[in-house]
N, C-alpha and C positions, 0 to 999 in steps of 0.2 A: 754033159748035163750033170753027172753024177759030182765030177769035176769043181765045177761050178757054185755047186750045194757045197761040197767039202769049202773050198775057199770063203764062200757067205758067213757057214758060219764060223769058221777058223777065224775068220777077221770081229763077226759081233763076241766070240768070246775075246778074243785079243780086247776089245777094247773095253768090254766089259770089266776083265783084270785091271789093266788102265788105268780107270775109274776109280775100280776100288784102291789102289795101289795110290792114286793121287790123293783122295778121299783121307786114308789115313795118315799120308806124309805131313797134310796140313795141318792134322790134329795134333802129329810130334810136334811139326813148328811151332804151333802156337802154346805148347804146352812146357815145353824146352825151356826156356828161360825161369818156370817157377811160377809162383802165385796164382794160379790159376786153382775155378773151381764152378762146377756145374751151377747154373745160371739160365732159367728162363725167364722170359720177358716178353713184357707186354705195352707195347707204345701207345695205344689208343684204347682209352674206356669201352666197354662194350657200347653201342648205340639200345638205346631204348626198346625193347621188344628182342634185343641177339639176347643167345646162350650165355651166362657168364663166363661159359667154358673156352669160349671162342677167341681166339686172336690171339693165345702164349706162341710165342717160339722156344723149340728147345737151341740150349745154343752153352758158351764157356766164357764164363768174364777171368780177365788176367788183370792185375794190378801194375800198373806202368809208371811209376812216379806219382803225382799227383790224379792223374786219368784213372778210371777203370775203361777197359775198352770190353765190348761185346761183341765176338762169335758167333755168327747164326753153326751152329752143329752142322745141318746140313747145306754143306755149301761148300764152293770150291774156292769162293776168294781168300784173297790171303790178307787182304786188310779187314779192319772190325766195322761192324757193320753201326756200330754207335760208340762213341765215347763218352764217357761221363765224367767231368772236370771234379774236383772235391771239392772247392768252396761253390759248386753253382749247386750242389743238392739237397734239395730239402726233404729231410724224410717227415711223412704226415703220420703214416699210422702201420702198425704190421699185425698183420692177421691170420688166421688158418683158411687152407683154398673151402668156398663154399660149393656144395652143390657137385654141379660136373665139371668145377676146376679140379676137385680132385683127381677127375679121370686125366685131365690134362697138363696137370705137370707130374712131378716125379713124388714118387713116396715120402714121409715127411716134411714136405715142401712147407717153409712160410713164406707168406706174402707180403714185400714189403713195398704200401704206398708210395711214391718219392715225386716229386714235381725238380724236375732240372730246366734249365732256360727256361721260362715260363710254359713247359709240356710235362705231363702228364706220365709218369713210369710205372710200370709195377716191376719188382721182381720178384723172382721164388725161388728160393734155395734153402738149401740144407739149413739145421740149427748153428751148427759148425760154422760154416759159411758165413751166416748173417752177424754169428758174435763176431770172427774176421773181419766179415765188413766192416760193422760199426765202430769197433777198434779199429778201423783205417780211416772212417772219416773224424774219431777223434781227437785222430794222432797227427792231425793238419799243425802245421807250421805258427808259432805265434803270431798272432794279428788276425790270423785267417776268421774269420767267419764260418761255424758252423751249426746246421740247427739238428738234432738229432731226435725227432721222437722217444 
């Protein structure tokens, strides 16, 4: 019996380790190559009567050529859980989190409006971060189309 217990949990830590061990190898991966930088986001406007706080994920956008790709943080996939082409984004407007966004993204966070294929984005990142951004989507390729807030 005694036995038994020992092995139970000898194996939920074992895989607990695991976990974490897999957990941070993704974060190298995806960090490995460079340009990357903390990035939360928000796919769908709040609905009428939610939290404004509701619906960020935290998560790490990396600059891929033309693409920025998105990271959910917590998550074990190894592909990005959204891509964001440079000529399809339109940024509308950048603002500071209102309310109890600020309980939910990160310390100095701005927020920047953006509509890509005709949907709806927010992101929130650093001041750093978003001057990077912006200098990435205006350093598109001649001909490209871009619209910048």
């Amino acid at each position: 019996m005694v036995l038994a217990l020992f092995v139970v949990i000898g194996s939920v830590l074992f895989a607990l380790v695991a976990g974490l061990f897999a957990f941070g190898a993704r974060r190298r991966l995806i960090q490995r190559p460079g340009g990357t930088f903390d990035c939360s986001a928000r796919f769908a406007p709040p609905r009428s009567g939610q939290s404004p706080g509701k619906g960020w994920l935290y998560g790490v956008a990396r600059y891929n050529g033309d693409h920025v790709e998105w990271f959910r943080v917590f998550s074990y996939a190894p592909r990005p859980r959204c891509s964001l082409q440079r000529d399809r984004i339109q940024v509308r407007d950048r603002r500071h989190p209102l309310g109890e966004e600020e309980l939910a993204l990160l310390p100095g966070a701005v927020v920047l409006s953006c509509r890509h294929d005709g949907r709806d984005v927010e992101l929130a990142m650093s001041e750093d971060a978003l001057t990077g951004f912006l200098a990435w989507l205006e350093a598109a390729p001649p001909g490209q189309r871009v619209n910048v807030a």
